[in-house]
Every structure is written in C-alpha cells, then in structure tokens.
C-alpha positions in Angstrom: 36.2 -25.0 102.7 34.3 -24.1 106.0 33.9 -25.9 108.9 30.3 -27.6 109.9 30.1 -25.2 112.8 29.7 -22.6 110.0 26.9 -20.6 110.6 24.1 -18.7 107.6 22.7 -16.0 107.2 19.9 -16.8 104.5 19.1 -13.6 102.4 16.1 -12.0 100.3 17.5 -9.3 98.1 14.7 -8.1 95.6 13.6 -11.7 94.8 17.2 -12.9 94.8 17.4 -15.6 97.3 21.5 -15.4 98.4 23.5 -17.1 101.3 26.4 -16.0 103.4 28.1 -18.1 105.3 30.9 -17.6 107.8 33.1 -19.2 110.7 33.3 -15.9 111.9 30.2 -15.2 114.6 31.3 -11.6 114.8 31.3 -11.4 111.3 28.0 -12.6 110.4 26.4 -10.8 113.2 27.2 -7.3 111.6 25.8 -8.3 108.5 22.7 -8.8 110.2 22.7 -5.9 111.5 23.1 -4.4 108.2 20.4 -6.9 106.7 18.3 -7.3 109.6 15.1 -8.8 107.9 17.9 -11.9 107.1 17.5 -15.6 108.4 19.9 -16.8 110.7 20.7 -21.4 110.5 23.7 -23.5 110.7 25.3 -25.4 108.5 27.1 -24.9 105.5 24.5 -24.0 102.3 24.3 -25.6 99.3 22.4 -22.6 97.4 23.3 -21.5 93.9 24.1 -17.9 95.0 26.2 -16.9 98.3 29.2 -15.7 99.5 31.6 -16.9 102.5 32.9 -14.3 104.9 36.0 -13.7 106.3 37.8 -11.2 108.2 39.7 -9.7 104.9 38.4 -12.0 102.1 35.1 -12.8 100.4 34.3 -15.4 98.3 31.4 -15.4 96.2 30.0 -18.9 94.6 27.6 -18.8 91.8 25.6 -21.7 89.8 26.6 -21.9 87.3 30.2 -20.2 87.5 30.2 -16.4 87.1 33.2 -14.1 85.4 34.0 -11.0 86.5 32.3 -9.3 83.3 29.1 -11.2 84.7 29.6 -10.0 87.8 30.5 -6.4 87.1 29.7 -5.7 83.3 31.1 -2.4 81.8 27.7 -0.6 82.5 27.8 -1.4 86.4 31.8 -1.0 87.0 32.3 3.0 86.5 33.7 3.0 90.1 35.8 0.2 89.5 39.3 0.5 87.9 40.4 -2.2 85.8 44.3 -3.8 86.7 44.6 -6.9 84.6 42.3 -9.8 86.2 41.8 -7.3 89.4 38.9 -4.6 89.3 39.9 -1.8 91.9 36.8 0.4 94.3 38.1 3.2 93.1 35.6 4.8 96.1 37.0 1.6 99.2 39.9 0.9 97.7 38.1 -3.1 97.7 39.6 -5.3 95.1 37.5 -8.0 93.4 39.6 -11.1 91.3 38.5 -14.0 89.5 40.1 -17.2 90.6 38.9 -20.2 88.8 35.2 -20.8 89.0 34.9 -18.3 92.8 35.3 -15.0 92.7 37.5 -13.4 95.5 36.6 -10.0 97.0 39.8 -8.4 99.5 38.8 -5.6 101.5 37.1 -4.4 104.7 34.7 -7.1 105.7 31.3 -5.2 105.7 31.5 -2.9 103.0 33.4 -5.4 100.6 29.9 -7.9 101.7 27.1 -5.3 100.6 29.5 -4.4 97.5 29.4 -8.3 96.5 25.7 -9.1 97.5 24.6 -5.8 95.5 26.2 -7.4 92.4 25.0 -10.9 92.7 21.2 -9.4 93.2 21.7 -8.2 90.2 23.7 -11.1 88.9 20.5 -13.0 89.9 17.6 -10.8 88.3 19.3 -11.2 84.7 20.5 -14.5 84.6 16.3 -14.9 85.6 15.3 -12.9 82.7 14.2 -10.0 84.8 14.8 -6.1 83.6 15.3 -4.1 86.7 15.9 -0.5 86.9 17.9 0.7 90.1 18.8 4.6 90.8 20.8 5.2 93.7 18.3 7.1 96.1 15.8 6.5 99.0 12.2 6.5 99.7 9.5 5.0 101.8 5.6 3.6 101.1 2.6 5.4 102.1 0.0 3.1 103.7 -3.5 2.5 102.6 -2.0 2.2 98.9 -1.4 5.4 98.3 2.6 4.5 96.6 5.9 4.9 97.2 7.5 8.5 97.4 11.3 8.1 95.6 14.2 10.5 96.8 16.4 11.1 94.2 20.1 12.9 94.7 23.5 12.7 95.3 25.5 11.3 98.4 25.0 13.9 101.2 21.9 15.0 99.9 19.6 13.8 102.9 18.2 10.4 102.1 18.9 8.2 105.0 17.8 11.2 107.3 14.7 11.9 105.3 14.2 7.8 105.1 14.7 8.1 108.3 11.9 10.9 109.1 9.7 9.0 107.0 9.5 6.1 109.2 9.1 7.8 112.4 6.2 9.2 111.0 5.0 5.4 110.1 5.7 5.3 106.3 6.8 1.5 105.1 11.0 1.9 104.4 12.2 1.2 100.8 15.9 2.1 100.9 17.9 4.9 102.0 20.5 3.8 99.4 19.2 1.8 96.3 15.4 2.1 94.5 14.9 -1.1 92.5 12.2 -1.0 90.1 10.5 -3.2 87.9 7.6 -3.4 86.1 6.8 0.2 87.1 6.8 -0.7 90.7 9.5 -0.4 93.4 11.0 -3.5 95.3 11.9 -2.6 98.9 15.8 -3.3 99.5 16.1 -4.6 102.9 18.7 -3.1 104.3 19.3 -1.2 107.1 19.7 3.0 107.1 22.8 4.3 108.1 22.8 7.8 109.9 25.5 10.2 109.9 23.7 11.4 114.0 24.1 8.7 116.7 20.8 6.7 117.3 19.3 5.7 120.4 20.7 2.9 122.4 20.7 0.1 121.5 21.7 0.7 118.5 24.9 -0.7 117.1 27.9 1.4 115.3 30.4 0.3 112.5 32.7 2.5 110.3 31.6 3.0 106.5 33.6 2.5 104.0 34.6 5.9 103.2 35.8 6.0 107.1 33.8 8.2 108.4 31.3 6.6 111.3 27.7 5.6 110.7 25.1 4.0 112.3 23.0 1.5 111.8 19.3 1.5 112.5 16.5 -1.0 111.6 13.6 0.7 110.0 10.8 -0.8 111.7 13.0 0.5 115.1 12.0 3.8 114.2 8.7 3.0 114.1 8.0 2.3 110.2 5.2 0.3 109.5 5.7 -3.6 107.6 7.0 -2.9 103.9 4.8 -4.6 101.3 6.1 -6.5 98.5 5.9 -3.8 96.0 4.3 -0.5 95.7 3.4 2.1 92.5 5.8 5.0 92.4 3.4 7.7 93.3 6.3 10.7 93.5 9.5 11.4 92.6 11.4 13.7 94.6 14.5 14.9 93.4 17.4 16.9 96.2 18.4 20.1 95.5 21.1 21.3 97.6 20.8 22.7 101.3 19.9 26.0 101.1 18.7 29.2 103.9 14.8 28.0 102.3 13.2 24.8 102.6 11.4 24.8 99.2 9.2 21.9 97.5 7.9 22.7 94.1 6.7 21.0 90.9 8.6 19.7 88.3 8.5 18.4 84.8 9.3 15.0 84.3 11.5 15.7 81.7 13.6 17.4 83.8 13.3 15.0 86.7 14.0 11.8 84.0 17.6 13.9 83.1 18.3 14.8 86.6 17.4 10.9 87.4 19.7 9.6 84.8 23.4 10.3 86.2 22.4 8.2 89.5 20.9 5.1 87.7 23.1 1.7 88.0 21.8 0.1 85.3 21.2 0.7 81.7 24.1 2.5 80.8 25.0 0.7 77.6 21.7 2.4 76.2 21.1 5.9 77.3 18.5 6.3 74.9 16.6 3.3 76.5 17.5 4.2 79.5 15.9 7.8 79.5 13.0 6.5 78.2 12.5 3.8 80.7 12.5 7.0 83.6 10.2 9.5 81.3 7.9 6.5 81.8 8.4 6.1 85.2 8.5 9.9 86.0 5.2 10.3 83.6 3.1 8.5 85.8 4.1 9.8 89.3 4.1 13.4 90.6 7.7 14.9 90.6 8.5 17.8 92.6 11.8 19.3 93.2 12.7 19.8 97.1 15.4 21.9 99.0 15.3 20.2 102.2 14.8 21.7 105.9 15.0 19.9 109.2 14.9 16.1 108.2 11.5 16.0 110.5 9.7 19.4 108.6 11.4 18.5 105.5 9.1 14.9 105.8 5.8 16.3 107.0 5.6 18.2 103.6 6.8 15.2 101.8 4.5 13.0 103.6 1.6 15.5 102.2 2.4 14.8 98.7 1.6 11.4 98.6 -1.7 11.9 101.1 
C-alpha cells in the first residue's frame, strides 16, 4: 500500500488512460522524462489501469484482475521465456509473476515500467474491443495533412536518429520505437526518443536496458511541431542496411507487407490475417525502400516523399 504523500503521474498511451504511482520522487521523475506529454498530481489513484513504482519492483493493478496470459498472451510474449508462473525478458533479463489479483514486475526500474505500460496499452485497447496493429518502427507527421511517413526496420537501423531528423525539420513525432495503427491511421505514442549521440544540455541521461547509454530527448525539444490525434499513413519506408550509398527507391507493397511482417507485435496467432491487414495498409501509402545517409540528408529526401 502507498503512502498519501504518493505522487502520479497520469498517462495517455494511444487512448489508454493508465496511472503510475510512486513514493519514489526520483523514480517518477524519470518516467516523465521518458513520457513527457504525462500529468503530474498527488495522491494515490483509484483508476482501473496503473502501476506502482519502486526501485526494483512493479506492480501493475487492473479492473478487473488481469492474468499473466492477459497480460502477455502467446502472440506478444516471443521475448519472454516461460519458468513456471514467472515469464523471463529474455532481451533485460526483467521477470514478470502473477501474485493473486496484481501482477509483479522485478527488474531495472525504467525499462521494467515502459515494458509493463506497453502491455497494459494493449491490455486496454482489447478488453475495449479495439483491433490495433503495432509494428516496431518510427515515423513522424507531415503538416498541412499531408500523412504520416512510417520507418520500418530492425534495431540499429536508424529510427530514433531519423525520428529525430524529422523533427528538427518540424515534422509532428509519432514514435521512434512503436507505430500503433488503427483504422488505417496511426496513433502517435508519446514517448520520448532515445539517441545513441549525447543531446544538447539540458537534456537528461539514463542507461537502457540493454546497458548501453541513451538519451532522452522530448520531441517538441527538437523543434517538432504538435502531434495530431491521428494521421493517414501516407508512406512506408522500410531500412535497408548502412551502406557506401545513400539510396531511396520504390517498392512494391508486397514486398514491403513481408518485410513489415517479422517486426509486427500483434497478430501473430494469424499470419494470414495479419499479412493481409499490412497489404492493406501498404496498398494505400507509397512504400519505398531506403539505405540511409547522414540522419540530416537521409530526412530531407524523406521529407520530399510525403511533400
């Protein structure tokens, strides 16, 4: 139970209203650096979705009570390893356990919270009845309605420092780590980007998960204009490698559906579905296939495509 000094930190996450709480200033302070469009109050909530923070422990609280196969179900837990009651980050080394009707998450307090709120945002959009397609990648909205431009690839790829690029050049930021999509449309994730390159002061630092140091920068810091609610996926970019030659040219959306499908979170149990849910997607946008340059060239060209 926490004390009434406890302070909040009140959450949007794609529609999913969630609530951490902690004793912990310190703690709750780097999660909103993390989450920085968050709303700080005191108190203890009373909210059917949060989690309470602690230095090496998380408890998550859900209305009603959640299982672990809620939580995690087998299409969303490839990175976990299953140990009896205990799922393992395979990736953290974060363990997650049910204990009656809480859920306790052990691990490194900032990366064992985003692991948790992830979840329950999407714990939230299907106990609401709401079918949401998220693909690990990063993009940023174009202004005058012109759509959102979708970076597609694996980790150390260049997202966050072409998310980053993006917003210097005053494009709205929709993730540098998860696209959430519904309805054909992308929901920004409001979250900060984390850069491998130190920032300008003031910006903070905190170590990743994996170790290794990154840093935290609020997108509208870099000058990126106000995200809208929503925006049409105007193009899909999918990362090729580094390589001596910067390259961007077309590509089918077949082939940028398939090359999609490995970093998709969701829909899993149906690959079939699944594919077809991103030829749609990819059928109405304009996919190209891009062998980045200097994060800064590399988003002037991308910038074009959706101008």
């Amino acid at each position: 139970m926490l004390p009434s000094e406890a302070q909040t930190l009140l959450l949007d996450l794609c529609g999913a209203r969630i609530e951490v709480c902690s004793a912990a200033p310190a703690l709750l302070a780097g999660l909103t650096e993390t989450y920085p469009g968050g709303t700080a109050a005191r108190g203890v909530p009373h909210s059917r979705l949060g989690i309470e923070l602690a230095q090496r422990e998380i408890v998550a609280w859900t209305d009603p009570p959640a299982s672990l196969e809620e939580i995690l179900p087998a299409e969303l837990d490839e990175r976990f390893q299953r140990r009896g009651v205990e799922l393992l980050d395979r990736h953290s080394g974060i363990r997650l356990r049910s204990s009656g009707p809480r859920l306790l998450l052990d691990g490194p307090a900032p990366a064992a919270a985003e692991v948790l709120l992830f979840h329950l945002m999407l714990l939230a959009a299907r106990r609401a009845g709401r079918d949401l397609l998220v693909i690990h990648g990063g993009g940023a909205i174009a202004a005058g309605g012109k759509g959102a431009l979708l970076l597609v690839g694996p980790s150390g790829s260049g997202k966050s420092a072409l998310a980053a690029a993006l917003c210097r050049r005053g494009l709205a930021c929709v993730s540098d780590e998860v696209l959430v999509i519904e309805g054909g449309r992308v929901l920004p994730y409001p979250r900060a980007i984390g850069l491998r390159e130190p920032p300008p002061e003031p910006h903070a630092a905190r170590p990743a998960a994996s170790g290794e140091t990154k840093h935290l920068v609020a997108a509208r810091s870099l000058g990126a204009a106000q995200a809208p609610a929503s925006a049409a996926v105007a193009c899909m970019v999918v990362l090729e490698p580094y390589g001596p030659f910067p390259r961007v040219q077309p590509l089918d959306c077949r082939a940028t559906a398939q090359r999609a499908l490995p970093h998709c979170y969701t829909g899993r149990k149906d690959p079939a579905r699944l594919l077809l849910r991103l030829l749609d997607l990819c059928g109405k946008a304009a996919c190209f296939s891009v062998r980045p340059g200097t994060p800064e060239d590399t988003a002037a060209r991308l910038q074009s495509l959706v101008s």
